[in-house]
N, CA, C and O of each residue as an XYZ file, in Angstrom:
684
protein
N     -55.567    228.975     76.634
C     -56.195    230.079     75.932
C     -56.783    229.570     74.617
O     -56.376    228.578     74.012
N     -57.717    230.308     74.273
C     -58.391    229.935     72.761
C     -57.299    230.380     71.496
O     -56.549    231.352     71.398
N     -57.529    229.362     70.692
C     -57.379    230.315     69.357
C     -57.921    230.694     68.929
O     -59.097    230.556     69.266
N     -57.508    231.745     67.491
C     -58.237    232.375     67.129
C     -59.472    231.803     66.208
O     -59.623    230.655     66.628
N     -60.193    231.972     65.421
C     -61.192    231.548     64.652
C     -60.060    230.835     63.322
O     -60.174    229.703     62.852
N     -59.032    231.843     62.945
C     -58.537    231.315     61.719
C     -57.444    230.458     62.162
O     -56.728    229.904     61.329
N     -57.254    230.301     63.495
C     -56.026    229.068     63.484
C     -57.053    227.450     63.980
O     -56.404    226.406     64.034
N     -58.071    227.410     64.193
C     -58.696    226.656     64.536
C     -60.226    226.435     63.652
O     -60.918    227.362     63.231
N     -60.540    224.896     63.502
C     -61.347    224.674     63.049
C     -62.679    224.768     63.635
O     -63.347    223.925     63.037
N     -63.218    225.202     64.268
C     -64.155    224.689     65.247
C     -65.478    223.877     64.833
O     -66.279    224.294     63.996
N     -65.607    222.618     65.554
C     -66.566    222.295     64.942
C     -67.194    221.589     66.169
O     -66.593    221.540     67.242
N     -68.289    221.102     66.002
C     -69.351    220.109     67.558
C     -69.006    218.932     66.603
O     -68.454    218.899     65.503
N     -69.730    217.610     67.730
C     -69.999    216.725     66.828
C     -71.438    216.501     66.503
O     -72.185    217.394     66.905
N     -71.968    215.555     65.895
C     -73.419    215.458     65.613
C     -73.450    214.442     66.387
O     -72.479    213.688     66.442
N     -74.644    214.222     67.176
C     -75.506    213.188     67.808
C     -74.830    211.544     67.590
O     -74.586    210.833     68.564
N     -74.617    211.158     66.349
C     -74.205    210.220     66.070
C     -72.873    210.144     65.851
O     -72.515    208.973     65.727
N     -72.225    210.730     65.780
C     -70.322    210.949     66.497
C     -70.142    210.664     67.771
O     -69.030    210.300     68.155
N     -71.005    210.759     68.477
C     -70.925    210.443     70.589
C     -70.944    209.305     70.097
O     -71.436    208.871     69.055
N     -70.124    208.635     71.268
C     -69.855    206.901     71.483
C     -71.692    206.771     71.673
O     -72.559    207.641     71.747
N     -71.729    205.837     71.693
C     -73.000    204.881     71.294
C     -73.231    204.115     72.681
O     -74.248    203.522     73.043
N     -71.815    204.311     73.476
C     -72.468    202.840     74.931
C     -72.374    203.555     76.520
O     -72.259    204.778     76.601
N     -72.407    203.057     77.247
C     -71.824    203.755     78.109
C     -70.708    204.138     78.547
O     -69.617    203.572     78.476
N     -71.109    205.536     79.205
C     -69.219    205.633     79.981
C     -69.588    206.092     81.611
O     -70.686    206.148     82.164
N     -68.081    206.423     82.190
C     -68.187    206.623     83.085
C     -67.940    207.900     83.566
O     -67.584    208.530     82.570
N     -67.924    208.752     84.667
C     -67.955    210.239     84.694
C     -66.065    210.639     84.215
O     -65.729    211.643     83.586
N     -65.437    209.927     84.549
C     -64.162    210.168     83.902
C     -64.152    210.280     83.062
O     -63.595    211.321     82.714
N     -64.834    209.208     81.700
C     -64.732    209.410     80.235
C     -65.861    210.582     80.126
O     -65.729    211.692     79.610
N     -67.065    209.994     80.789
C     -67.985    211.764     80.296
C     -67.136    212.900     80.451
O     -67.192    213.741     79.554
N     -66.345    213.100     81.426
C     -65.580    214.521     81.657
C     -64.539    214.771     80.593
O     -64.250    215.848     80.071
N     -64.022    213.554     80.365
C     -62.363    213.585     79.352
C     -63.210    214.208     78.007
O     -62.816    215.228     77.443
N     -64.530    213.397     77.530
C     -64.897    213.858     76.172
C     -65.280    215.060     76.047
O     -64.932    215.797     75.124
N     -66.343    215.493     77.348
C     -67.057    217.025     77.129
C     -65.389    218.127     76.792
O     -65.161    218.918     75.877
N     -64.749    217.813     77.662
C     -63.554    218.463     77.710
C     -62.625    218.669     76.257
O     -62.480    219.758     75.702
N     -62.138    217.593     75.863
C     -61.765    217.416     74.415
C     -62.827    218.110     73.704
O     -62.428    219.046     73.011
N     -63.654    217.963     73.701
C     -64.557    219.377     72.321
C     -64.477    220.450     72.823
O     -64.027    221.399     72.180
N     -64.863    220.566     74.007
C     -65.002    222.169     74.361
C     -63.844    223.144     74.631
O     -63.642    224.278     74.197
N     -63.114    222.338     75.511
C     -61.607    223.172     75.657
C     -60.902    223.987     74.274
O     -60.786    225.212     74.249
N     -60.574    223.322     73.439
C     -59.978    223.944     72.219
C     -61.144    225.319     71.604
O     -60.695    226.279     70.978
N     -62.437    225.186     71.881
C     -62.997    226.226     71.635
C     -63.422    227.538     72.803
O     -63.475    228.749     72.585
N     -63.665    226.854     73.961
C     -63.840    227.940     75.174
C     -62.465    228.252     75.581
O     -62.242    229.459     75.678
N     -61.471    227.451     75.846
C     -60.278    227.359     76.531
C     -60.368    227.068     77.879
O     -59.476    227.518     78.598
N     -61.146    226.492     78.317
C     -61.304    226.276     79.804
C     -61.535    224.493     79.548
O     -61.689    223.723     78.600
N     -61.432    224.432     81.278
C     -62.270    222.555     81.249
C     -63.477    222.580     82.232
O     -63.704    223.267     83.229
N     -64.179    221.581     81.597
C     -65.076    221.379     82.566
C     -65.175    220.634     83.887
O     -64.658    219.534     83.697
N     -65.612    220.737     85.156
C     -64.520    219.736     86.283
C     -65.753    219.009     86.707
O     -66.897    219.270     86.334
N     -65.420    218.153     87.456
C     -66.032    217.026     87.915
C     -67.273    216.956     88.921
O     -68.222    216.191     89.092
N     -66.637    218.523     89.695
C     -68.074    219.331     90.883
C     -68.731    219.955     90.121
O     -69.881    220.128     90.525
N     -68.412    220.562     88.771
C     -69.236    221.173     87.378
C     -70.424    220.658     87.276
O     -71.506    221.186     87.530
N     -70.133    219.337     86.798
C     -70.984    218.686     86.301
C     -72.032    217.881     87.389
O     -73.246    217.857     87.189
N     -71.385    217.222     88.576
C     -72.166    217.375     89.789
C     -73.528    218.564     89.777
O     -74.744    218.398     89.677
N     -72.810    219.604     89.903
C     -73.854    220.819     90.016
C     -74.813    220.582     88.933
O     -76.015    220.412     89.133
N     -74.328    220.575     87.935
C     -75.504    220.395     86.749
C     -76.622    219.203     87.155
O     -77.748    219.287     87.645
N     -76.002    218.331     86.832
C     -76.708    216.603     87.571
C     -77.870    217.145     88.689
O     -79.057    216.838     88.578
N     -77.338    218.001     89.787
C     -78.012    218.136     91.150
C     -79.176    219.037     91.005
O     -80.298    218.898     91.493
N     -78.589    220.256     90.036
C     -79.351    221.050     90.140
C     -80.714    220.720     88.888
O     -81.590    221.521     88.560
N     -80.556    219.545     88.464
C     -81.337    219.251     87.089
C     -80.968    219.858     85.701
O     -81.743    219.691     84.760
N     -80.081    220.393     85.580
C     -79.811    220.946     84.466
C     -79.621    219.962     83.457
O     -79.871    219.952     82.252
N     -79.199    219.268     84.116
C     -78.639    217.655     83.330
C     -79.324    216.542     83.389
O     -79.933    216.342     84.440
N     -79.416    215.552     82.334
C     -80.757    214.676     82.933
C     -79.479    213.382     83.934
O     -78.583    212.704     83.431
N     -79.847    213.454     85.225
C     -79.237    212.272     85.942
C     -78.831    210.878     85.286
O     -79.727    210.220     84.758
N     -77.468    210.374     85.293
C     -77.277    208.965     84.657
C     -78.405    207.964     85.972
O     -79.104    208.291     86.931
N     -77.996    206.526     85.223
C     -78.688    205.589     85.258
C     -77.546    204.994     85.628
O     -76.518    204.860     84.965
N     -77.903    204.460     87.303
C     -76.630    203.512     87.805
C     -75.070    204.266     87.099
O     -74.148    203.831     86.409
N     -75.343    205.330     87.592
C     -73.670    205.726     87.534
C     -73.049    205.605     86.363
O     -71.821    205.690     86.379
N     -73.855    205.344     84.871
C     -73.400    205.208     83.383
C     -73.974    206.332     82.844
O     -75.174    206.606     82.825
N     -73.275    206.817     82.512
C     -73.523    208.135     81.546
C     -74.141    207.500     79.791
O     -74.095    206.318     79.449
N     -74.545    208.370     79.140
C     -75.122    208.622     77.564
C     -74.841    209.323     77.029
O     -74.281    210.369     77.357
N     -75.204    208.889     75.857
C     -75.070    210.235     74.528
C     -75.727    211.730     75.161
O     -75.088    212.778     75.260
N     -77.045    211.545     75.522
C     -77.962    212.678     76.317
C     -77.105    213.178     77.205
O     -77.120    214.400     77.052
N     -76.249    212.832     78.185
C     -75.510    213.387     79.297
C     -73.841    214.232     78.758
O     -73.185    215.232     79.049
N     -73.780    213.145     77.895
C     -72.675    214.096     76.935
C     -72.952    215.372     76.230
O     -72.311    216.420     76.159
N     -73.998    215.020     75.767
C     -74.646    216.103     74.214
C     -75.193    217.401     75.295
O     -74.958    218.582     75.043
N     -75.811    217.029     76.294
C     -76.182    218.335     77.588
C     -74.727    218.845     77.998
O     -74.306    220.001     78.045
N     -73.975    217.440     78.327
C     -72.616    218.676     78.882
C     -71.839    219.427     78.145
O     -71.066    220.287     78.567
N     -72.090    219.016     76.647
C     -70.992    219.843     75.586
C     -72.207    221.607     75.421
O     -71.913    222.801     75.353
N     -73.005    221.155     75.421
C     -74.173    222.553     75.697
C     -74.156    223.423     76.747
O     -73.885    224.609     76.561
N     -74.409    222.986     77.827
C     -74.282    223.268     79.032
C     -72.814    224.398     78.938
O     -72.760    225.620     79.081
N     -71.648    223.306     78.615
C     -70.372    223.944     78.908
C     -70.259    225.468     78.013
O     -69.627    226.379     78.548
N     -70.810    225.667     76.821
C     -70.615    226.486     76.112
C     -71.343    227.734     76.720
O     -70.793    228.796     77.015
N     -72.854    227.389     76.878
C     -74.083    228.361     76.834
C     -73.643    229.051     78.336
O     -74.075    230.161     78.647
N     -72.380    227.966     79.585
C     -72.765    228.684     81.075
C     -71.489    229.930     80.817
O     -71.197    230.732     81.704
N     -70.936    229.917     79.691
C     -70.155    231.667     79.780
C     -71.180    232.831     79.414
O     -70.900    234.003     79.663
N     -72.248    232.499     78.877
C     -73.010    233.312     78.294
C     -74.671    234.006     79.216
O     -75.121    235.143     79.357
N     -75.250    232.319     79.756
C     -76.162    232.814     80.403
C     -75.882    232.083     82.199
O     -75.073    231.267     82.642
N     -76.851    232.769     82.734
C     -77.290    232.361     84.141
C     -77.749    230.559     83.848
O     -78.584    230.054     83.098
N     -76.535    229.821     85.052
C     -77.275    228.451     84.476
C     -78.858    227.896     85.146
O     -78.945    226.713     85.473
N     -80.182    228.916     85.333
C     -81.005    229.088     85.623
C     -81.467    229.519     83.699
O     -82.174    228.666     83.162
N     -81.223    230.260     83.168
C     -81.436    230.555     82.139
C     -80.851    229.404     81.546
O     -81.841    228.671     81.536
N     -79.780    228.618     80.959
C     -79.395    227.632     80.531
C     -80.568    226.120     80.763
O     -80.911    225.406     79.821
N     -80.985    225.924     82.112
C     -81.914    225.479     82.656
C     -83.714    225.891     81.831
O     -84.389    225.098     81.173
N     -83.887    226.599     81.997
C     -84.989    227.063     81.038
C     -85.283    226.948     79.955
O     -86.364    226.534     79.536
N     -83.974    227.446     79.079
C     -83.768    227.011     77.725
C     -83.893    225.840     76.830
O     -84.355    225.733     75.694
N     -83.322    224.935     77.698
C     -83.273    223.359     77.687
C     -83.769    222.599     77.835
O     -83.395    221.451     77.594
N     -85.157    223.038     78.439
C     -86.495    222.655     78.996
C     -87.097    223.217     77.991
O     -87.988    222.395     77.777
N     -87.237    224.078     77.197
C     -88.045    224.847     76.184
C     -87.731    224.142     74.905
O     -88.613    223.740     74.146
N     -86.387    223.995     74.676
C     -85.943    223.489     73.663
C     -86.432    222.168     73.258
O     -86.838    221.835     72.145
N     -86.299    221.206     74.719
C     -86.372    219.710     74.651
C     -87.642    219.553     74.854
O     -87.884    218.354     74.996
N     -88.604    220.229     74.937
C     -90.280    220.200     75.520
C     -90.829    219.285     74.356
O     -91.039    218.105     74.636
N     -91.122    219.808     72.849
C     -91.009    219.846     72.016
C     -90.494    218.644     70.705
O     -91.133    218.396     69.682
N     -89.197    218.053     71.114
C     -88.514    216.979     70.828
C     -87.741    216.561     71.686
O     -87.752    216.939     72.857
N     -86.700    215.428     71.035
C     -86.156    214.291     71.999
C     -83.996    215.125     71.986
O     -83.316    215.828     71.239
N     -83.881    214.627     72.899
C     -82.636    215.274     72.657
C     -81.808    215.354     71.607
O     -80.868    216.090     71.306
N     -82.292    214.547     71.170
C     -81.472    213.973     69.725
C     -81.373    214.949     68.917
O     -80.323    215.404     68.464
N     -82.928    215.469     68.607
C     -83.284    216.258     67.231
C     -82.703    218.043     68.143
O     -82.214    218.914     67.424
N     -82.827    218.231     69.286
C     -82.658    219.521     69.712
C     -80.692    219.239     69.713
O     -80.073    220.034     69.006
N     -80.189    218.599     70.168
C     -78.933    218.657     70.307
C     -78.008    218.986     68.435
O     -77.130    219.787     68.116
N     -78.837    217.832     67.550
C     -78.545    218.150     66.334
C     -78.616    219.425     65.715
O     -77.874    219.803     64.808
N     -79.502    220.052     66.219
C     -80.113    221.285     65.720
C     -79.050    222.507     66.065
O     -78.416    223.382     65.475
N     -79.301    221.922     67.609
C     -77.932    223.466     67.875
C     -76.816    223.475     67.266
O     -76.247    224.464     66.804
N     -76.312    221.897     67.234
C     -75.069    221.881     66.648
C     -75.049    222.327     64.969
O     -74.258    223.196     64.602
N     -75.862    221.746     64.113
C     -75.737    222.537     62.693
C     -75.722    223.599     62.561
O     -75.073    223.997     61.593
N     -76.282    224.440     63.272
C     -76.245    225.658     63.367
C     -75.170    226.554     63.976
O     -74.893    227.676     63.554
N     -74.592    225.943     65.012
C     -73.210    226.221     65.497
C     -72.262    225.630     64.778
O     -71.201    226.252     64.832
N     -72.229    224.559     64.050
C     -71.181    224.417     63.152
C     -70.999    225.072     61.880
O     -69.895    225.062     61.336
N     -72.193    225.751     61.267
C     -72.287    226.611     59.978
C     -72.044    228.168     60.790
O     -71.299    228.931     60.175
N     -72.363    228.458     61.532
C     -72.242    229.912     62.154
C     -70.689    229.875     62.392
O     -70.102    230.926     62.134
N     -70.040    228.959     62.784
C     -68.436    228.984     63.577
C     -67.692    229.012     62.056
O     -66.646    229.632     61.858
N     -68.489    228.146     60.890
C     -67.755    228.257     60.106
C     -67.408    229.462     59.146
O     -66.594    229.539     58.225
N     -68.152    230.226     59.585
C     -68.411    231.919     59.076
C     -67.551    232.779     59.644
O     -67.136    233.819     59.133
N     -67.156    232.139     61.210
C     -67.019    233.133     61.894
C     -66.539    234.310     61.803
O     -65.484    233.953     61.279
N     -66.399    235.829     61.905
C     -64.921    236.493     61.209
C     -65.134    236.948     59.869
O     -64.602    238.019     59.579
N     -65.982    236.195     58.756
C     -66.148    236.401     57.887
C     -67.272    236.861     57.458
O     -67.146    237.464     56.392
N     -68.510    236.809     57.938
C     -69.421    237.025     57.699
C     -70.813    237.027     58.735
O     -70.736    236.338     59.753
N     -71.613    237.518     58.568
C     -73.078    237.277     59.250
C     -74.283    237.335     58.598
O     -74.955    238.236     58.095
N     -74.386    236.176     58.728
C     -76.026    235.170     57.944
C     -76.548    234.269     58.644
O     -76.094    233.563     59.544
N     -77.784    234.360     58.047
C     -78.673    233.236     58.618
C     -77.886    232.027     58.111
O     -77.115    231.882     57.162
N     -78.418    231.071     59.227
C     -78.155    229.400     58.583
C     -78.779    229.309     57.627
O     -79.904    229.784     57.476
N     -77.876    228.405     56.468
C     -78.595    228.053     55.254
C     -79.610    226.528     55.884
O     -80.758    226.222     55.563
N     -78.993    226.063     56.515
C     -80.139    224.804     56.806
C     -81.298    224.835     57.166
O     -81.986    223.817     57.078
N     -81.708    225.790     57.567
C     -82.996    226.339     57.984
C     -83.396    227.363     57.962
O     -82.514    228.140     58.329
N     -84.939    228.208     57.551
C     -85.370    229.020     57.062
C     -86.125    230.439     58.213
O     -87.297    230.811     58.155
N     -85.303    230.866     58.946
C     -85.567    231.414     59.949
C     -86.907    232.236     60.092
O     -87.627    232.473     61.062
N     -86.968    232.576     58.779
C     -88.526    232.925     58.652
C     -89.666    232.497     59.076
O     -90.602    233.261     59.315
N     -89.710    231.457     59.193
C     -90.590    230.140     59.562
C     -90.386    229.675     60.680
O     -91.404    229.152     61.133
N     -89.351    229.617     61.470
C     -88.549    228.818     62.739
C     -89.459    229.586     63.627
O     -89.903    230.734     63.649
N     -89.598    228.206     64.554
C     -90.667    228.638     65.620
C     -89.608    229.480     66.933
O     -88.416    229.760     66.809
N     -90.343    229.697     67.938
C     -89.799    230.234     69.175
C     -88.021    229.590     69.596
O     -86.977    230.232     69.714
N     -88.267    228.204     69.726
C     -87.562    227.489     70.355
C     -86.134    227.304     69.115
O     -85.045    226.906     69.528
N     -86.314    227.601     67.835
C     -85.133    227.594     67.098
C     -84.765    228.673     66.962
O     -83.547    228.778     67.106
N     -85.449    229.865     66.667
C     -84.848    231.105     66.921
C     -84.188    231.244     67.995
O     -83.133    231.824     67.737
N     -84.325    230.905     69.495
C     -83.617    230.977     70.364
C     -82.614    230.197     70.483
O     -81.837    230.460     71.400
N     -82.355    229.150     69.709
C     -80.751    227.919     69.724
C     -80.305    229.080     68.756
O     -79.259    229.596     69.148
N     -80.871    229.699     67.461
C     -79.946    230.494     66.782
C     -79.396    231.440     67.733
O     -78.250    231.299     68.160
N     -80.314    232.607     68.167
C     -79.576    233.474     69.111
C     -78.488    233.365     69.836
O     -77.500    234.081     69.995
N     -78.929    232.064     70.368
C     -77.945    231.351     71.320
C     -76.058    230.916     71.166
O     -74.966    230.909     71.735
N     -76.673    230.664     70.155
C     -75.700    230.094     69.120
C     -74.612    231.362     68.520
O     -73.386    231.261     68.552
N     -75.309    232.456     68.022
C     -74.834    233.736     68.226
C     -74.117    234.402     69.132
O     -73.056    234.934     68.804
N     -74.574    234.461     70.338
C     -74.083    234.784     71.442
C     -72.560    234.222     71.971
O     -71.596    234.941     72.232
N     -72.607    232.920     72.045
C     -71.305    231.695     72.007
C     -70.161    232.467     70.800
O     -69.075    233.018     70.982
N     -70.721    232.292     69.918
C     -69.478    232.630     68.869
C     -69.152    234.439     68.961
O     -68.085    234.930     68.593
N     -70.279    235.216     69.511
C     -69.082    237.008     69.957
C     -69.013    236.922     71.018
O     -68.421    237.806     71.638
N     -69.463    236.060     71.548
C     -68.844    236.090     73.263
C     -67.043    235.757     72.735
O     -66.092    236.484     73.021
N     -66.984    234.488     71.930
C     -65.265    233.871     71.646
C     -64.726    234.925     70.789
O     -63.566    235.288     70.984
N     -65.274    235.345     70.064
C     -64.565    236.485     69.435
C     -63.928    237.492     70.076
O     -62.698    237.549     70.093
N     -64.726    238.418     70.688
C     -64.259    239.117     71.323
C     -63.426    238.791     72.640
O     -62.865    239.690     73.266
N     -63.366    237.175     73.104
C     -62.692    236.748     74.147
C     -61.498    236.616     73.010
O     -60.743    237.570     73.198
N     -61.081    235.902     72.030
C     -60.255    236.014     71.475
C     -59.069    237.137     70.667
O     -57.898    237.112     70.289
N     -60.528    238.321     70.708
C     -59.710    239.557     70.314
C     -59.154    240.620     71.780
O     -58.488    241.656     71.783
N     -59.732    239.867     72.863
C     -59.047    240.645     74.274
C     -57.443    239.648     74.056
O     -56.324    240.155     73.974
N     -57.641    238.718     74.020
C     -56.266    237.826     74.441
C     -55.473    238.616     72.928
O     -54.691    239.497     73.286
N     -55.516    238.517     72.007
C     -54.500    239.223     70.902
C     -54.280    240.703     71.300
O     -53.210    241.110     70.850
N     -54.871    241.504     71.909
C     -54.485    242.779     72.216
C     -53.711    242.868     74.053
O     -53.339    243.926     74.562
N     -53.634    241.479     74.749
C     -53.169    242.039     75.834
C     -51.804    241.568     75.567
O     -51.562    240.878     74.576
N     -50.698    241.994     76.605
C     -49.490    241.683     76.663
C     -49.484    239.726     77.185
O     -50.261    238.979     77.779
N     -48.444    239.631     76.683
C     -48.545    237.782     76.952
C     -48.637    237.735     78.051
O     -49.577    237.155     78.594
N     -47.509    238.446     78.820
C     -47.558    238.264     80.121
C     -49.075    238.214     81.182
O     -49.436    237.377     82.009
N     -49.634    239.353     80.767
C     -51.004    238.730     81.328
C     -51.786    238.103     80.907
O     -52.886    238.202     81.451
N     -51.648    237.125     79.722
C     -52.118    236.345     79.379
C     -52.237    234.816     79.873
O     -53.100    233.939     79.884
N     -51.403    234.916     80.124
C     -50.546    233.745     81.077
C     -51.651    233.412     82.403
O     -51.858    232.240     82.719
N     -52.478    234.803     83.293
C     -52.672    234.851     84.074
C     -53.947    234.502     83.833
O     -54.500    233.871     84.734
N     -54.634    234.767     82.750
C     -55.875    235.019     82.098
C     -56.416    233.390     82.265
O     -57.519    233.058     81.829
């Protein structure tokens, strides 16, 4: 189960926090998992990410070695598929990345999900890092997005504090 916003820090990493070399779908799975679990409460599994890979959602490794790009999509991927159709996730990601290189779109969501998470509970504002006024199509929609993720957990977090443990357990 998740915690709540105030027992947990939540944070992504930035682009340059991902290992730097290759790995293999075990370590791709162990890492997406280690960030995301403590904030979704779920894991991501191994036919998961298959599906993603197959269906293109994901850009395909190279000889069976995964990347920063295959990581930085699955820590995205994992968050955005409680929220949208991964056809919509698919779209998005294509809109997003049209534009720039994964690098600069993966960074982007994440500052913005790391200043929004750090609010969470407390407040609602624009990101100070960027001037939404100005933000084209494709950043307004990582904000939205980004929005969505953090009251989707909220309110997943405020169902689990109001049910009995016992069905929590089941949850």
């Amino acid at each position: 189960m998740p915690k709540t916003t105030t027992e947990l820090q939540i944070r992504l990493p930035m682009w340059e926090e991902l290992p730097a070399f290759s790995l293999h779908l075990d370590q791709l799975l162990d890492l997406t998992n280690e960030y995301l679990e403590p904030i979704i409460g779920d894991k991501i599994t191994k036919t998961m990410l298959h599906n993603y890979f197959k269906a293109k959602i994901l850009v395909p490794p190279v000889k069976k070695k995964y990347q920063r790009t295959q990581l930085a999509g699955a820590i995205v991927v994992g968050l955005l598929k409680n929220i949208f159709t991964l056809n919509e996730v698919k779209a998005g990601l294509i809109t997003l990345l049209g534009n720039g290189t994964p690098k600069t779109g993966y960074n982007n969501f994440v500052i913005m999900f790391n200043e929004q998470a750090a609010k969470a509970g407390k407040e609602l504002s624009d990101p100070t890092s960027l001037e939404l006024a100005s933000a084209g199509q494709p950043t307004l929609m990582q904000y939205d997005a980004v929005q969505s993720i953090l009251f989707w957990l909220s309110a997943k977090n405020r169902l689990h504090e109001m049910m009995d443990p016992q069905d929590r357990d089941g949850a």
